[in-house]
PAMARFI-210855 format. One line per 4 residues: for each residue z, y, x of N, C-alpha, C. Coordinates in nm, 4 decimals. Atoms other than C-alpha are relative to their C-alpha. Layout:
BEGIN
Z:Y:X:Z:Y:X:Z:Y:X | ... .
END
This chain:
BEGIN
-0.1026:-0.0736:-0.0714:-7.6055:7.2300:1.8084:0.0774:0.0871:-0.0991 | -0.1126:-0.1133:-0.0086:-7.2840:7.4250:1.6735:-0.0130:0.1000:-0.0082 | -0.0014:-0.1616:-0.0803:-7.2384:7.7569:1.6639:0.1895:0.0123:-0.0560 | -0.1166:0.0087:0.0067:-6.8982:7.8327:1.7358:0.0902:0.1058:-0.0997 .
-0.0743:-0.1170:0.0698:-6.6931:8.0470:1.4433:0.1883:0.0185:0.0888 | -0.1641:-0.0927:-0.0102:-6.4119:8.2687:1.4865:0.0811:0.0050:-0.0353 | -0.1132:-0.0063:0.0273:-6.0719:8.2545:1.4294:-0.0043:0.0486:-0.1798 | 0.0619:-0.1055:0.1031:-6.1332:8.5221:1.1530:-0.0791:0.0000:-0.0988 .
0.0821:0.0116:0.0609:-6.4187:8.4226:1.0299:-0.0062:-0.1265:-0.1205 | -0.0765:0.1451:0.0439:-6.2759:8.0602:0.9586:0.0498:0.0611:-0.1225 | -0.1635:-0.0100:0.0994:-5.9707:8.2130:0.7451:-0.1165:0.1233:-0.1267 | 0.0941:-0.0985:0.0505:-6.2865:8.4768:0.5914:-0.0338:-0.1341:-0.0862 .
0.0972:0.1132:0.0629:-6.5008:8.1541:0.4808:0.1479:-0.0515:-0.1064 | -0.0690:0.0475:0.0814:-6.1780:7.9796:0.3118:0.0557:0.0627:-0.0531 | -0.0477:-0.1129:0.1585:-6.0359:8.2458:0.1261:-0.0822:-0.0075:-0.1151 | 0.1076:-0.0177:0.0828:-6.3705:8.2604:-0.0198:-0.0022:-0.1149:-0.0840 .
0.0299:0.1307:0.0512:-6.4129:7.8955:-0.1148:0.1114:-0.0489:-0.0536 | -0.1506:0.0405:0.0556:-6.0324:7.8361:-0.2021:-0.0375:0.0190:-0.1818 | -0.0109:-0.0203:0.1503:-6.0838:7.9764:-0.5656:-0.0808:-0.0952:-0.0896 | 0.1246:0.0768:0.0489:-6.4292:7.8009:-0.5921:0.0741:-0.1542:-0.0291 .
0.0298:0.1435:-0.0124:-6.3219:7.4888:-0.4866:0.1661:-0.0716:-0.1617 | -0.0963:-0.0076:0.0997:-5.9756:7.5228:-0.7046:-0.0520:-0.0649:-0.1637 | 0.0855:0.0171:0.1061:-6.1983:7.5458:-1.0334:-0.1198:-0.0740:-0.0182 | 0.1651:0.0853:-0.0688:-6.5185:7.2932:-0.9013:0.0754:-0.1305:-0.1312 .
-0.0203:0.1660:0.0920:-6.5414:6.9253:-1.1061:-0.0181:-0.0208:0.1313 | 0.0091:0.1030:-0.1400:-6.5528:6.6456:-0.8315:-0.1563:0.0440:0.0652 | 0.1415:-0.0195:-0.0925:-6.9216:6.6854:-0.7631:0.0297:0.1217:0.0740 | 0.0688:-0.0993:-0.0363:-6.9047:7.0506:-0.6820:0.1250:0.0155:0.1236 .
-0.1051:0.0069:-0.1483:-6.5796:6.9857:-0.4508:-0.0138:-0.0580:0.1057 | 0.0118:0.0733:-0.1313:-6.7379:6.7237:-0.2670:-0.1381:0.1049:0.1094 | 0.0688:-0.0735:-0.0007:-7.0349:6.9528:-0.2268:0.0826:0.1670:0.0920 | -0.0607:-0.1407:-0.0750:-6.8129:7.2866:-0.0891:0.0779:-0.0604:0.1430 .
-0.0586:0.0546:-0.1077:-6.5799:7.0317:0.1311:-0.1236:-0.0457:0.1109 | 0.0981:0.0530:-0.0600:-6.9381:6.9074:0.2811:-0.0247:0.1216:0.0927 | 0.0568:-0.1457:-0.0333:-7.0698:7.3039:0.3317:0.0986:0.0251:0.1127 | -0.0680:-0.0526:-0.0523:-6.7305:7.3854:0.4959:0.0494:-0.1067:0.1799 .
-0.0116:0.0933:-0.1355:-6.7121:7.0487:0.7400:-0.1416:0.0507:0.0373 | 0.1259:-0.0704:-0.0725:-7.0693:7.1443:0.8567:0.0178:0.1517:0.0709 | -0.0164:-0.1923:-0.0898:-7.0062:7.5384:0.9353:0.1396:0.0090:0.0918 | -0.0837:-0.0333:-0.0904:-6.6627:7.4792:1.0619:0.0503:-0.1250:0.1061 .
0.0005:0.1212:-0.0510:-6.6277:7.1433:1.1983:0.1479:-0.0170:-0.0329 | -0.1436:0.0567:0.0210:-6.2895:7.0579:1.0637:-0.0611:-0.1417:-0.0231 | 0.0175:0.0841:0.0356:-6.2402:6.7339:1.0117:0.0256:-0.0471:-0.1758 | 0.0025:-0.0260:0.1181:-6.2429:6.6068:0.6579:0.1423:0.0301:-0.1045 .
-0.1386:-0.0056:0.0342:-5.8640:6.5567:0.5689:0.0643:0.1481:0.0031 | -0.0213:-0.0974:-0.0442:-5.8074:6.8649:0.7607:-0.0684:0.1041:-0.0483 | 0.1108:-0.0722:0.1032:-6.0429:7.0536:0.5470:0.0720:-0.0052:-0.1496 | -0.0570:0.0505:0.1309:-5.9003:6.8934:0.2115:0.1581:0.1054:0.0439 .
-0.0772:-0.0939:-0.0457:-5.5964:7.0496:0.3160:-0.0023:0.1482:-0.0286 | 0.0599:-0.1376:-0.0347:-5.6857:7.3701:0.4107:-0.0209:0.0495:-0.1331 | 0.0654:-0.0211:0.1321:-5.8343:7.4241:0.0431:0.0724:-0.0268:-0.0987 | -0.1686:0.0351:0.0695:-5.5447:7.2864:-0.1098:0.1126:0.0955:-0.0446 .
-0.1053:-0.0443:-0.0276:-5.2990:7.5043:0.0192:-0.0302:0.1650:-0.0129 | 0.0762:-0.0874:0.0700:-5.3469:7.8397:-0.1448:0.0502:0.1366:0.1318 | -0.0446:-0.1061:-0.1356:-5.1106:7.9969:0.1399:0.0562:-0.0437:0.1242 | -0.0224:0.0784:-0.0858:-5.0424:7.9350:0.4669:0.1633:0.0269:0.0142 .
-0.1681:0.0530:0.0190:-4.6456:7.8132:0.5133:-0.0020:0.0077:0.1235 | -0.0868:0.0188:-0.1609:-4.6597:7.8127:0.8945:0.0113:0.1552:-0.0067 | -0.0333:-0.0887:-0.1303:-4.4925:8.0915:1.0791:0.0064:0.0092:0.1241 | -0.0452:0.0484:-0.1390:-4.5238:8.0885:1.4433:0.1351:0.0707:0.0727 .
-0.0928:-0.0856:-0.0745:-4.2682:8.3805:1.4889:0.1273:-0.0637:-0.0415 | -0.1520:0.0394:0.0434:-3.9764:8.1666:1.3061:0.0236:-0.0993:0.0626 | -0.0509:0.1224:-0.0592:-3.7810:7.9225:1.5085:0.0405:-0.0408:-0.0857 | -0.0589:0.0545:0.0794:-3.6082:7.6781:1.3883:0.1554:0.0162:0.0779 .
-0.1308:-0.0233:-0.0736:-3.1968:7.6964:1.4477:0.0320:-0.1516:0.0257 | -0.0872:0.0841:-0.0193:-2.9933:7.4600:1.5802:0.0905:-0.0493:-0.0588 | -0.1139:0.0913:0.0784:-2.8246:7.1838:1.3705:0.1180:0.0743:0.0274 | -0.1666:-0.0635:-0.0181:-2.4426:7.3159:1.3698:0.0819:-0.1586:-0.0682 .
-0.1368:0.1263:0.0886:-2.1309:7.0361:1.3001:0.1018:0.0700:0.0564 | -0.1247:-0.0359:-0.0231:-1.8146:7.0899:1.2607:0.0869:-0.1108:0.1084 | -0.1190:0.0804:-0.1091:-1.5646:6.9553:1.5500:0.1378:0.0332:0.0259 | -0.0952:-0.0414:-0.0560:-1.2028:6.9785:1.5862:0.0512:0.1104:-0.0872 .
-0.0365:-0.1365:0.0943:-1.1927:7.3043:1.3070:-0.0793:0.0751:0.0689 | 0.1231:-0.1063:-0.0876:-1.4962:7.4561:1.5551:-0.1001:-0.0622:-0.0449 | 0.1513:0.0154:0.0324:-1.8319:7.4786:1.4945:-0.0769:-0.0002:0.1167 | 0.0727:0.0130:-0.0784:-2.0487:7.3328:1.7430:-0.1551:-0.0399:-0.0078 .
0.1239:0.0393:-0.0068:-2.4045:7.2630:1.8194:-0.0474:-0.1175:0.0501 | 0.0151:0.1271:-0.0549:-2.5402:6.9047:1.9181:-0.0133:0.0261:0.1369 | 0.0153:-0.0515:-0.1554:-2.6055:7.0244:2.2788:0.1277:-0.0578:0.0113 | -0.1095:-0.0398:-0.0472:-2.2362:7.0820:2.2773:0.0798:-0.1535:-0.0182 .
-0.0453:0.0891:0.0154:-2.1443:6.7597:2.1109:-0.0917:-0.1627:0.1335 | 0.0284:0.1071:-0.0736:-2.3489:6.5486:2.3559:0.0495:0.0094:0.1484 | -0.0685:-0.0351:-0.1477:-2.1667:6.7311:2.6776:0.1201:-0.0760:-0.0529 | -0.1208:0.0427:0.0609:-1.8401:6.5727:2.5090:-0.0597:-0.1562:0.0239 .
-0.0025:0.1364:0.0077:-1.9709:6.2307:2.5106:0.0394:-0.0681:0.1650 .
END
């Protein structure tokens, strides 16, 4: 059985192991990626990843904008260009 980690605790454990695994030879990476699929249940790709990526690139608070084209000497948005069709 599992024991379920925490949000927190997750992003605690891979901070930790990021540097390790950075500086590891193959054995000792397959060895930390093993430790970290066992305690957190990622899957393995999704793990590789994770350890990879030294910072995280998502934002959830940033949208993304809306394409813009030019029409006519106006600047419209595809919304606007598909009411026109």
């Amino acid at each position: 059985m599992r024991l379920q980690m925490t949000t927190n605790s997750r992003k605690e454990l891979l901070d930790a192991l990021r540097k390790r695994y950075c500086y590891a030879n193959k054995k000792e990476r397959i060895e930390i990626l093993e430790n970290l699929i066992q305690t957190t249940g990622y899957s393995r790709k999704h793990a590789i990843t994770l350890l990879n990526n030294s910072q995280q690139t998502f934002d959830p608070k940033k949208k993304r904008s809306k394409k813009q084209a030019w029409v006519g000497g106006t600047r419209s948005t595809h919304t606007d260009l598909a009411r026109l069709k």
